[in-house]
C-alpha positions in Angstrom: 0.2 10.6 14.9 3.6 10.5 15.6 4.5 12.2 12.5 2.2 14.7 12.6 3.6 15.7 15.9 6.6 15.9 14.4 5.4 18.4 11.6 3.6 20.6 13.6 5.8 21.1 17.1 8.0 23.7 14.8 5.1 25.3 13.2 3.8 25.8 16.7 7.0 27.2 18.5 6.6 29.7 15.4 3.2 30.7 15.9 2.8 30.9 19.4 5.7 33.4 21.3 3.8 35.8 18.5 -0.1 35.0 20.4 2.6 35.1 24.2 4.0 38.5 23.1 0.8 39.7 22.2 -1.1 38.8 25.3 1.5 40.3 27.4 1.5 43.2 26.1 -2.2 43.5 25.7 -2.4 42.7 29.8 1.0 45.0 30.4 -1.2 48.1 28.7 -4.5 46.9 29.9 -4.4 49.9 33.2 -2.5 52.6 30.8 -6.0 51.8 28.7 -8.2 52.0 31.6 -6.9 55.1 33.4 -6.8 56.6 30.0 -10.6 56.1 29.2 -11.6 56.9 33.0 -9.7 60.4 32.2 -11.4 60.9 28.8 -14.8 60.2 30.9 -14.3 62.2 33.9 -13.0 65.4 31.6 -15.1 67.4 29.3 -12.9 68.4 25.7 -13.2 72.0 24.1 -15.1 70.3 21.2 -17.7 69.0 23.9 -17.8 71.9 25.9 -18.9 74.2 22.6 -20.9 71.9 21.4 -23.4 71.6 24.3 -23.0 75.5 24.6 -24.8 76.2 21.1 -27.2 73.6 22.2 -27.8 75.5 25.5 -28.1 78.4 23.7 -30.3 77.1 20.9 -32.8 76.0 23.4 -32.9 79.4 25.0 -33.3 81.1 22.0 -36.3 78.6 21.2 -37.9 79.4 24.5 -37.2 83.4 24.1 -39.1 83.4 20.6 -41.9 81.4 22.0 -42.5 83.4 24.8 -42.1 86.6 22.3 -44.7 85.3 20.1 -46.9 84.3 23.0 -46.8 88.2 24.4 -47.2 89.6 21.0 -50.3 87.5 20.8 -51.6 88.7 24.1 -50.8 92.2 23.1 -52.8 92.0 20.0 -55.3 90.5 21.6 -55.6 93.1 24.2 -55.7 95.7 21.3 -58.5 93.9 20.2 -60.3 94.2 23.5 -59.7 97.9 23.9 -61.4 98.3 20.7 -58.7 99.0 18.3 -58.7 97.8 14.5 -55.6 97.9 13.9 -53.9 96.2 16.3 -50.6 94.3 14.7 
């Protein structure tokens, strides 16, 4: 036991102010991180903002050309009341 105490007590004083530096640094940057991602959460970036623009204004255009083809359809079939053959 002894001996493999011996063997590994250097291996160890190696390893582990590597794992100590590490988690130091890791907790030092931990609220840089944080404020950092609360930032990119609470802010909206060009790329967002244009990209839920053309999605606003696909949807609008949707709605517009279903309401167009929903008056032309009333229109024609108003033609078609009057009496008219040839109505579109």
């Amino acid at each position: 036991m002894t001996k493999l105490l011996i063997i590994a007590a250097p291996l160890m004083l190696l390893v582990l102010p590597g794992c100590i530096a590490k988690t130091a640094l890791d907790v030092v940057t931990l609220p840089v991180r944080a404020g950092a991602q609360a930032a990119d959460w609470a802010t909206t970036s060009q790329e967002e903002s244009d990209r839920n623009y053309g999605r606003k204004m696909r949807e609008q255009e949707a709605r517009e050309g279903k309401q167009r083809k929903k008056a032309d359809k009333q229109r024609r079939q108003q033609c078609r009341d009057a009496g008219y053959d040839n109505c579109g």
